[in-house]
C-alpha positions in Angstrom: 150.2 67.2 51.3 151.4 63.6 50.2 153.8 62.3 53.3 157.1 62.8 51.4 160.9 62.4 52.8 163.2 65.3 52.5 166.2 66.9 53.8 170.2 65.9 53.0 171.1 63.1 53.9 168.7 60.6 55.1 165.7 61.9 52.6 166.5 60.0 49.4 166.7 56.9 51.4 163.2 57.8 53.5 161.8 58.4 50.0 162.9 55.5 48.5 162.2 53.6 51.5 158.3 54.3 50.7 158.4 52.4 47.1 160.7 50.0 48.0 159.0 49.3 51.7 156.1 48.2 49.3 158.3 45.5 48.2 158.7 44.2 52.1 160.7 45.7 49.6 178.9 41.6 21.3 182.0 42.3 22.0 184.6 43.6 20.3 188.0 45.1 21.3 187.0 48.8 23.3 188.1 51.7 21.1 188.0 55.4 23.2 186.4 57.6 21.3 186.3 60.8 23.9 188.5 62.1 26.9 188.1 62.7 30.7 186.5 65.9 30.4 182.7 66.3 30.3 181.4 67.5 26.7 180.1 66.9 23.3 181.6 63.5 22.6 182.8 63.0 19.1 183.1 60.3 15.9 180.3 57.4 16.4 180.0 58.5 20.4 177.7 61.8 19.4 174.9 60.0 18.7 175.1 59.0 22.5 175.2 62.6 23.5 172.2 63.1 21.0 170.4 60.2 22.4 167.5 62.1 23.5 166.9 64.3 20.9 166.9 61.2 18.8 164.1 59.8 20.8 162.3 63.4 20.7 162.4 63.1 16.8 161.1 59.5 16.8 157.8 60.6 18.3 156.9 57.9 21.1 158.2 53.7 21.4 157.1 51.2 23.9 159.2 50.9 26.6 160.3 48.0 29.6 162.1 49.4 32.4 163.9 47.9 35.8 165.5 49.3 38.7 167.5 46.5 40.8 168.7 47.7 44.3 171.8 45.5 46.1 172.1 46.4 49.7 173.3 43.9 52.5 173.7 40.8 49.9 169.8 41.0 49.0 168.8 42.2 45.5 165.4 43.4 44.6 163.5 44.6 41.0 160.9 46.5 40.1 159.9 46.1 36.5 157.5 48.3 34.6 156.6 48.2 31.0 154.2 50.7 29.1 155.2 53.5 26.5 156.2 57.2 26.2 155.6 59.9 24.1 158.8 61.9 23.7 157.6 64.9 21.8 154.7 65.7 24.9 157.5 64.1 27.1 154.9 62.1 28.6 154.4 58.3 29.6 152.5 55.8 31.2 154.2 52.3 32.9 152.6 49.7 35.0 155.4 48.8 37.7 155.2 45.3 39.1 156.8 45.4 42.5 158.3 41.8 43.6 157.0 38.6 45.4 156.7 38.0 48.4 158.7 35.4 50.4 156.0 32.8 50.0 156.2 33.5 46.1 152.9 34.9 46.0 152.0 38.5 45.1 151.9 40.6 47.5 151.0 43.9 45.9 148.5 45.3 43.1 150.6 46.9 40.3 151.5 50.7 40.3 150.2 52.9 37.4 152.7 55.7 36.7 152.4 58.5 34.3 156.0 60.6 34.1 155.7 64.3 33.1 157.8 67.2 33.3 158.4 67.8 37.2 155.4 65.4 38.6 154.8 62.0 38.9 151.5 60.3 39.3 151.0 57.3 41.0 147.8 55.0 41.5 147.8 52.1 44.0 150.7 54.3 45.4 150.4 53.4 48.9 148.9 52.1 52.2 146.0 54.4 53.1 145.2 56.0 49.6 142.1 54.7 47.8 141.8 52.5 45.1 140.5 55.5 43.1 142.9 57.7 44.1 146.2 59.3 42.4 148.9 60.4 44.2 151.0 63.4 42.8 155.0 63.7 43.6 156.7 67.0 42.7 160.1 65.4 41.2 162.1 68.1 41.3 161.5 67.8 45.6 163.0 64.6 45.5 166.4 64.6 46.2 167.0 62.2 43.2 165.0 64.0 40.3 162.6 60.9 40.7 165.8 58.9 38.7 165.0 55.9 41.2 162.6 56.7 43.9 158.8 55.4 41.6 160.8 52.3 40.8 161.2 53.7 37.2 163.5 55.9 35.4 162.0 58.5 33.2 163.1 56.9 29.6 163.4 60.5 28.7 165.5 61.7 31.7 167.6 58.7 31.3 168.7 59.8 27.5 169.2 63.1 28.9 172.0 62.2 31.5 173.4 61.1 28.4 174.3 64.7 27.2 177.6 64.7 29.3 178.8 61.6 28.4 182.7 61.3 28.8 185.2 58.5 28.7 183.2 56.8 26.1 184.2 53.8 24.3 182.7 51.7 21.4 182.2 48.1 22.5 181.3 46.6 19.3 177.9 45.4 17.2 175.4 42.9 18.7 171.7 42.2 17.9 168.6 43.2 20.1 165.0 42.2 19.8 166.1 41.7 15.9 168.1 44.7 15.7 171.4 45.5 15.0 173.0 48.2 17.7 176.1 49.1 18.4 177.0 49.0 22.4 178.4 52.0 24.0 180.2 52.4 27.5 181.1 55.6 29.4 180.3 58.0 32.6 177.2 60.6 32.8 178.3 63.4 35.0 174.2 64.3 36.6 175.3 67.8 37.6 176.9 68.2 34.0 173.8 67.2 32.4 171.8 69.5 34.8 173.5 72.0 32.8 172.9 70.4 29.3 169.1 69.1 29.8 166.5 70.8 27.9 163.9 72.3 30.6 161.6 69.7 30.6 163.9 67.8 32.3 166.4 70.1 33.9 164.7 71.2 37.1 164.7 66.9 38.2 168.7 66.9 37.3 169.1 69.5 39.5 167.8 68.0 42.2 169.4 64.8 41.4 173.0 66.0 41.3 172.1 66.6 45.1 171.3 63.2 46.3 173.5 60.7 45.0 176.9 59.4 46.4 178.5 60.3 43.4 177.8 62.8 41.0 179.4 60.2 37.6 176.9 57.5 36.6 178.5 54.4 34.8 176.5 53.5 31.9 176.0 50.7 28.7 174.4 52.9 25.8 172.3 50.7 23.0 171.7 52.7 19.7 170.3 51.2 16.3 171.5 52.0 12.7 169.1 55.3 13.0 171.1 56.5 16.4 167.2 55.6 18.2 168.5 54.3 22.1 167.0 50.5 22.2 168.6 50.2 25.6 170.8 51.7 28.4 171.9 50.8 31.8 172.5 53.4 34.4 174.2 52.1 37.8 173.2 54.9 40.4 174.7 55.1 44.1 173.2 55.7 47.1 174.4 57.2 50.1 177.8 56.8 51.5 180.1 53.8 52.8 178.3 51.0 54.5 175.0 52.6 53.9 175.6 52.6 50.4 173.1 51.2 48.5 173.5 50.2 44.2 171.0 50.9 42.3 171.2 49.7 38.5 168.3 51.1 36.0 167.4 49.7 32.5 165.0 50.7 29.7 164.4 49.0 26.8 163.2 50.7 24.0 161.1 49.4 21.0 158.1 49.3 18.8 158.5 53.4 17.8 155.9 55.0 16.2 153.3 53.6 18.4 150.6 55.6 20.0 151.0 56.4 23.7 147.8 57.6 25.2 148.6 59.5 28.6 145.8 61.1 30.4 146.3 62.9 33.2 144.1 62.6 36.4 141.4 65.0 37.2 142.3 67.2 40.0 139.8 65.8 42.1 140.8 62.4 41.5 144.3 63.2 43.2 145.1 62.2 47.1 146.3 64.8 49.5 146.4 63.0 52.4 149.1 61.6 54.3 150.9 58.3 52.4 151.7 55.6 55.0 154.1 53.2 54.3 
């Protein structure tokens, strides 16, 4: 079995400690368009709640992602860029974990491929082979794998968008040459445990059970077809002087393109132990 951390507590930060130990690690006037209770939103702010059926209709996109952690006054990112196909709800990123001090890097890149309940990771971690995968069961880890690969699911991240409440409409700005209208609000994770289709509900689950706070502020980014270009997601991490932020972003684009994800063979997956 791949060395994982568990348990209340102390486990999301042991897990997150793994990826991130790799590091040495337009606006307008606001207009409310829904209330304090999670639910369906309504007028313009649906299309945030049917942001990831949206994405499931446009097939597949290209996609950018970050995670930024803030702890003790230092700030670290992971970025990632690759694509997903959301009708196999499948992807593939390559994460680029930071510099080190000296400005050099200090790490290969990490190959991820996201699927329902697993994640797949090559150049994972001290002690696993360079032709080696390692295999995560995300609905173990006590954030639903939201944070801990250094990428959020672009999937699983329009699907905390089901409960969206206290939305407001910020106004019309341009992205990568497109016009999208900016959105602000809360995503209630246990809420959208309850909402998620099951490809994703089993991680939401377990994600309502490891962060600080169960509402998730975000910035919602849709085009003139209601397609998510971009959202924000600033997560919390464990409680009071421990607490950690944590602020995701995907960028959407390019839809329509072909995402080829391949999964490894089973004999091409690590089971030993993962040092950090």
């Amino acid at each position: 079995m791949v060395a994982q951390g568990h348990g209340r507590g102390g486990g999301l930060f042991t897990v997150t400690a793994v990826v991130l130990g790799a590091l040495a690690v337009g606006g307008c006037s606001a207009d409310a368009v829904t209330g304090g209770s999670p639910g369906p939103a309504g007028g313009r702010a649906a299309a945030v709640v049917r942001a990831a059926d949206t994405l499931i209709e446009a097939g597949s996109a290209r996609a950018r992602t970050s995670i930024e952690t803030v702890t003790g006054g230092t700030r670290v990112t992971i970025q990632g860029e690759g694509g997903y196909d959301f009708g196999r709800r499948m992807g593939r990123l390559t994460v680029v974990l930071p510099k080190g001090p000296s400005g050099a890097v200090k790490h290969r890149p990490v190959t991820e491929l996201m699927t329902p309940g697993a994640l797949y990771m090559k150049n994972r971690g001290a002690g696993v082979p360079a032709d080696k995968w390692v295999r995560i069961d995300t609905t173990t880890l006590e954030d639903g794998n939201l944070v801990t690969g250094g990428a959020t699911d672009p999937l699983a991240a329009a699907e905390l968008l089901r409960s969206a409440r206290e939305v407001t409409y910020v106004g019309e700005k341009r992205l990568s040459g497109a016009t999208v209208r900016h959105f602000q609000g809360e995503a209630d994770i246990a809420y959208a445990a309850r909402l998620a289709r099951p490809h994703a509900r089993a991680s939401l689950v377990a994600a309502a059970k490891g962060f600080a706070r169960d509402t998730v502020p975000f910035d919602a980014y849709l085009d003139e077809e209601g397609r998510l270009r971009k959202v924000r997601h600033r997560f919390s991490l464990g409680q009071g002087e421990a607490s950690v932020g944590v602020t995701s972003t995907t960028v959407l684009y390019d839809f329509g393109a072909p995402v080829i994800v391949r999964l490894p063979d089973r004999r091409d997956i690590y089971t030993g132990r993962v040092r950090a």
